[in-house]
Phi, psi and omega in degrees: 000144196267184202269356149273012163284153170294166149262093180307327164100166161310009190235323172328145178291141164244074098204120186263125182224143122109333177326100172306154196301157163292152178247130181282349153252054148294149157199161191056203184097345206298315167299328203277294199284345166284323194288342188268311145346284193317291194302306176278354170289310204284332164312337104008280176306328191270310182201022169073028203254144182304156161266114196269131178270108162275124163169190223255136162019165144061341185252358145106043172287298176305321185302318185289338209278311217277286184295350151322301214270330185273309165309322184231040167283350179282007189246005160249151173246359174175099182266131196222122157288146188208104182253122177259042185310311179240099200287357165318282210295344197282359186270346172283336184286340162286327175320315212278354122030277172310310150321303177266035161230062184006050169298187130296089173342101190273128167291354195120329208267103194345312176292354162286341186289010189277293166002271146023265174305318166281354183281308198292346166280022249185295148100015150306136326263058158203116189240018166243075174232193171232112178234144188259118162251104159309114199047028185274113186262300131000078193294332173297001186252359181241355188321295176298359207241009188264055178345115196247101184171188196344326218258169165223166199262140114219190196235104151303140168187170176272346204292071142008312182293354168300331192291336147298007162233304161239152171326101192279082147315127199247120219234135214208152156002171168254181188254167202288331137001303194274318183296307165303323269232288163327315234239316165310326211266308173329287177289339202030244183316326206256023175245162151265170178282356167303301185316291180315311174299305216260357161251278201314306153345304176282339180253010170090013201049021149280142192277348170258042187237325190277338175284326182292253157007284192296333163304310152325297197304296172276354170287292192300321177083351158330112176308106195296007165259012167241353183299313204283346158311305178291309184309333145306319184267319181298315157337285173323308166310291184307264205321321173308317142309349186035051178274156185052099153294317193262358159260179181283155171298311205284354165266359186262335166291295185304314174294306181291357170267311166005293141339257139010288172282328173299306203290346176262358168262330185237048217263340143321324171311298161335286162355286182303292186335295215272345168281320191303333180290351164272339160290187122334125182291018187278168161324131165251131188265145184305314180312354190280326179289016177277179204286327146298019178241028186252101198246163174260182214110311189317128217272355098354317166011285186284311185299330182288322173279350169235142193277329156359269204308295186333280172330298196287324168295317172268000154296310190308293154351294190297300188298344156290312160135345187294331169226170190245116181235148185241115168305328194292333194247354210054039205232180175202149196202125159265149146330114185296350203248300146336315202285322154344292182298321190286312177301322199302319200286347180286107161339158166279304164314329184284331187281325148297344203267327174294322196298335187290319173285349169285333183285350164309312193271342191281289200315323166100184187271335163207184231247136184246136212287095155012282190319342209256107176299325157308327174256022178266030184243287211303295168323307174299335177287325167281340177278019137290313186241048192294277168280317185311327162287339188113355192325304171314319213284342206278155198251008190283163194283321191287334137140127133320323200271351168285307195285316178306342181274324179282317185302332178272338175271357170288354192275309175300332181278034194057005172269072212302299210313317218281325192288327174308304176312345189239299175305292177348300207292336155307293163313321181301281187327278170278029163288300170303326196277311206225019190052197239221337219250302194322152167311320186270343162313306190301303146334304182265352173275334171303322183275303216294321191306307195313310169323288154330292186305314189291330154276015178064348155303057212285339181295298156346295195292307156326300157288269160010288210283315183285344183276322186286346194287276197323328135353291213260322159303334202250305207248334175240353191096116222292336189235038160277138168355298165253016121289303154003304183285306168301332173285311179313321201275322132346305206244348173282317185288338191283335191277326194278329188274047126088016200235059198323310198299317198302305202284359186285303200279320170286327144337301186287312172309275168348300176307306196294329172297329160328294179290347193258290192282306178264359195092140188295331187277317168329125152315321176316329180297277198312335154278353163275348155305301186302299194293326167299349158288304223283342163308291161344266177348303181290333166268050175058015193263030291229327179289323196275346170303285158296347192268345170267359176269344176286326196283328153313269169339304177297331195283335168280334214245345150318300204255009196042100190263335167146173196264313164316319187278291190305277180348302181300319188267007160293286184331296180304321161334293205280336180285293200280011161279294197326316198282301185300003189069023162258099194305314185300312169312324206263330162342286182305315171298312186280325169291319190287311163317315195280320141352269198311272200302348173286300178312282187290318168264346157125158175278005173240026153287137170299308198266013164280329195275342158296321162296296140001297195272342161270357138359264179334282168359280181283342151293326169298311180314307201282010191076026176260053206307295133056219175282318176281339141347282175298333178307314182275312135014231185333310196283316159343299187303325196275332203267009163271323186268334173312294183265357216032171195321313204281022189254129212294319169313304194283313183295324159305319184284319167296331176268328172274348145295309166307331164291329174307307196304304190322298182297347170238035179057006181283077151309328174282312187293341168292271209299348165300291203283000184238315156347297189292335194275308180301347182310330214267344214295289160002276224280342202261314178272304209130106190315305162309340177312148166280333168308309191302321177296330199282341172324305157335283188328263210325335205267322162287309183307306169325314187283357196262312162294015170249010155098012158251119163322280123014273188305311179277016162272310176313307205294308200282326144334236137039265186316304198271342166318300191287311211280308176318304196308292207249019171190006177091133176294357208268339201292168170323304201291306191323292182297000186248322212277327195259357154306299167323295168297340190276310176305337177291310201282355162284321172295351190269351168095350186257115205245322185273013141246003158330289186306279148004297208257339199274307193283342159317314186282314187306327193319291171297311182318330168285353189276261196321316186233134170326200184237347161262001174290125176331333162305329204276309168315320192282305189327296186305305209284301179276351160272357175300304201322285181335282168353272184305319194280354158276322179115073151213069193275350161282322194287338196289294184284344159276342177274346218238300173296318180300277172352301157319296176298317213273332175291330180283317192271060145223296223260318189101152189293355181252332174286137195324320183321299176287329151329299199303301197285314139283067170217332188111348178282163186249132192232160193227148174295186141189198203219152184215125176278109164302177182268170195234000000 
């Protein structure tokens, strides 16, 4: 619960997140806040649809929302504040969600919100709730992301066109009743109510002219009849001048003397105040103001070096009524409408050299690493006033180099949609600014392939990575740094396209220019190390796998290399133990993995939900039958509502549910769900892919227990014919694919080419695979059978005894596998896709 809930009592929702405090001078409203009640109740009844609050800057939208949400909290079970200032950002503030609607613990990442959304339609575990969208001025840009079920919405905004979408409430001035009234609970004794009539009058009853106005007032200890003196001449000043067209004179008034009056007690205070008008209207976190952020020039300067002067400048601010600051968060915010105001008054010359100086405070004095998981709370904070300051538009390299950071941290942290959209928006910008060649152009096509790839869009990403390799290569040169980085981005992509070897021998290539240039020690290395195991992996090496992921993994885990990075490369361990056949062991590695990500990156983070599903993976292997069942389950379930159906995570995960089902006799439903996946394999891989083919094994295997024979011979032909083509008969997949054919042709009763085609396969497997790897073992197990069923019924019962001691000391005597094979059974393979 966040640290400004109430203690709610038995009747409170349980859960108040993000709700801003009540404001102890409210006043009135009393129709407005009755009529909304009335209203979302009875929209409520029909179809749930939000209320949107309209009306103009300044007249007290948000406040009603805030006392809306405070009033009638005993009328929830779960209230979420949402500021939708930037709508990039509202699908992680839905995401973050998930936790208290006893979801699986969301990270931010734009694809959690489906998850989200359906619960709350859904009214799981809560049909009484409430969401508040802040500021959304744009109804196309919240529309899809506004939950339509139990609970009720609403939408603040200035935007009139909410009224062409949802039911509208019209938000208006306070009426002058309200306005004394206000102005009386502020000020008490030392305004009269005359007084208090003869300001509000002048100040139009806005209420955030009238919060402004009584902060004076009560600061300065001014007398209201000079107040009211100055405000006839700035008034005056101000039409003449025609400044602010689009707010009231009289708030445009109220507001300079305020100013006016700071700036002769405080004029630093100003200063901060008139930069601060470059940000974004979201929280500005204080630290950008620190004493390291300071270049020179900066008209900020003198305040930055001294932290006093700072501190004191943002009381006075506050206490004027001009900012808002929350201790709790460190943070600070204007007014969209002060911001407004302030930008008019800024010479036009003045105005680029501030924006500038905001794009400065953002970047910071050096660059903070996207990866370093501790610091992505900061990072959400500045990715708010990404645009709205201009940030894309500025061309200095720190930063470009700031702005590319934020785009990896939308990456690492799993938000692919948010990161495309922004990198897109990059290239687009500085392509013009700076032509298609440039470093940072080159740079941000380097992150969007990643991106591409990480949404499974393998074409996409392949074109990108190969245009930017060659690019990049022609202008920085085959061994700078970020080619390097593009080669690698290269060889992620040659794994998704199936070209297991190629991307093996650039990986190698890679590694060695790494170690040659940065050192054995360099994170950059060490993840070209990690990738070349997963290479490994993918070509069966299984040994050469793990013994460079030991190496990694300790060398990360030195050097703190980031907690995300260490995840991957636990993970990828505990997988080439698995692959290598110790089940139990990677079974132990893979829970500890999967721990670490729920924990440190959130349980709906991709490489947490990759952890999860090789989890699953290895309880089944190890004979948890189960655990892995439910496991898989659930993890299926989060990466369908995360990604949809058609995503390489979801399609893995869909196959290693059928193998769960499978293996625990739920036949139909396997083969339903190994169906629904393979549908997807084509369009996303590729027909010709070794996944799609190896995918097949399972789709076959299904077909033979369900009594066609026939068919799953045929099928398993086919698979191993395309798996010889594309990776060799000798590969994992291959040697699984003809285990599987040798169990077709035994059922069919054809035991000599059963026999036959099985001592082939064993052949190669002692060439390729240890004589204890489970391939090797299953291979042994099911040609005794064949043996004896030939008459070589002696050779039959020593390959059959051997086979035997070696499954009871590796798997143990008790796992279904060794049960099976002393009972006389015959066992079959299948396949699970790893990630690439």
């Amino acid at each position: 619960m966040a640290e400004n809930s109430p203690s709610m009592g038995a009747q409170g929702p349980a859960v108040w997140e993000k709700v801003p405090k009540r404001n102890p001078n409210f006043t009135g409203r009393a129709d407005l806040l009755a009529a909304l009640r009335r209203s979302i109740n009875t929209v409520t009844a029909v179809v749930a649809q939000p209320q949107a609050l309209q009306g103009l800057g300044g007249v007290g939208k948000t406040q009603l929302a805030i006392e809306y949400a405070w009033q009638y909290r005993a009328h929830y079970d779960l209230v979420f504040w949402i500021s939708a200032d930037q709508p990039m950002l509202v699908p992680s503030s839905l995401a973050a969600m998930g936790a208290f609607l006893g979801l699986p613990t969301a990270t931010g990442t734009e694809q959690a919100t489906q998850q989200v959304l359906r619960a709350l339609e859904n009214g799981v575990p809560y049909r009484r709730w409430l969401l508040v969208f802040d500021n959304a001025e744009e109804p196309d840009d919240i529309r899809d992301l506004i939950p339509r079920g139990p609970g009720h919405v609403l939408i603040t905004s200035r935007n009139s066109r909410w009224s062409d979408h949802e039911p509208t409430i019209q938000v208006d001035v306070f009426n002058r009743e309200e306005s004394v009234e206000f102005l009386s609970k502020r000020l008490g004794t030392s305004m009269t109510t005359a007084q208090a009539d003869q300001v509000a009058d002048k100040l139009g009853d806005l209420p955030l002219a009238l919060e402004q106005a009584a902060a004076l007032l009560a600061r300065t200890l001014m007398p209201v009849d000079e107040y009211l003196r100055l405000l006839d001449e700035q008034t005056g000043r101000l039409l003449s001048l025609e400044k602010a067209p689009t707010y009231p004179q009289s708030m445009t008034a109220a507001w300079q003397i305020s100013v006016s009056q700071l700036e002769d007690r405080v004029p630093e205070a100003v200063e901060l105040l008139r930069c601060c008008a470059f940000f974004g209207p979201e929280p500005i976190p204080r630290d950008v103001f620190r004493r390291g952020n300071l270049s020179a020039g900066m008209r900020l300067e003198r305040m930055l070096a001294d932290p006093i002067g700072l501190t004191n400048a943002l009381s006075n601010l506050e206490r004027y009524a001009l900012v808002k600051v929350e201790p709790s968060t460190r943070t600070l915010q204007v007014h969209r409408l002060n911001q407004a105001l302030l930008r008019d008054e800024t010479p036009e010359k003045d105005r680029g050299s501030l924006r500038h100086e905001v794009h400065l405070l953002l970047a910071g004095p050096k660059s903070i690493d996207p990866d370093d998981t501790s610091k992505w709370p900061y990072f959400e904070l500045l990715a708010a006033h990404l645009g709205p300051s201009g940030v894309i538009g500025c061309d200095d390299p720190k930063v470009r180099e700031f702005s590319l950071n934020i785009a990896r941290f939308l990456y690492v942290r799993g938000s692919y949609r948010q990161a495309r959209t922004l990198l897109e928006q990059y290239i687009e910008s500085w392509t013009v600014q700076s032509g298609e060649r440039h470093f940072d152009v080159l740079v941000a096509r380097n992150h969007l392939a990643n991106v591409y790839r990480a949404l499974t869009m393998y074409p996409e990403a392949y074109e990108t990575v190969s245009t930017t390799l060659e690019m990049m290569r022609e202008s920085l040169g085959h061994e700078d740094s970020q080619t390097l980085w593009t080669l690698g981005g290269y060889a992620a992509t040659l794994r998704a396209r199936g070209d297991f070897l190629r991307a093996r021998d650039i990986d190698y290539e890679s590694l060695e220019a790494h170690e040659r240039l940065l050192g054995p020690d360099d994170v950059r290395t060490l993840r070209t190390r990690n990738n070349l195991a997963v290479d490994h992996s993918l070509t069966s090496e299984y040994g050469k796998a793990q013994e460079l992921l030991r190496q990694v993994y300790n060398q990360a885990t030195n050097m703190d290399a980031g907690k995300r990075f260490q995840l991957q490369a636990w993970s990828n361990l505990s997988r080439a133990v698995r692959l290598g056949g110790q089940f139990q062991v990677a079974a132990d590695m893979s829970e500890d993995a999967y721990t670490i990500g729920v924990t440190e990156l959130g349980a709906d983070h991709p490489d947490t939900l990759v952890a999860a599903k090789d989890y699953a993976i290895s309880l089944r292997m190890s004979g948890r039958l189960l655990e892995s069942l439910e496991l898989m389950r659930d993890t299926r379930a989060r990466m369908e509502r995360l990604y949809g159906d058609a995503h390489a995570h979801t399609m893995a995960a869909a196959m290693g549910l059928s193998n769960a089902l499978r293996a625990s006799g739920e036949l139909d439903e396997a083969r339903e769900m190994a169906e629904r996946a393979l549908g997807h394999y084509p369009e996303v891989f590729g027909d010709n892919h070794p996944f799609t083919h190896a995918c097949r094994i399972n789709l076959a295997l299904l077909t033979r227990l369900a009594g066609d024979l026939g068919t799953a011979r045929e099928m398993d032909d086919r698979t191993l014919a395309g798996l010889g083509e594309r990776v060799s008969l000798e590969h994992d997949y291959a040697v699984t694919c003809a285990i599987n054919l040798q169990n077709d042709l035994a059922a069919l009763d054809e035991f000599e080419q059963a026999r036959s085609l099985g001592e082939e396969n064993y052949r190669r497997i002692q060439v390729y695979f240890t004589p204890e790897h489970p391939l090797s073992l299953i291979c042994a197990a099911n040609l005794s059978q064949d043996l004896r069923k030939t008459g070589a019924e002696e050779e039959a019962d020593r390959l059959h005894g051997e086979t035997l001691k070696r499954f009871e000391v590796i798997l143990g005597r008790d796992h279904p596998d060794t049960l099976a094979v002393q009972a006389g059974e015959r066992l079959n393979c299948d396949f699970d896709p790893p990630p690439i």
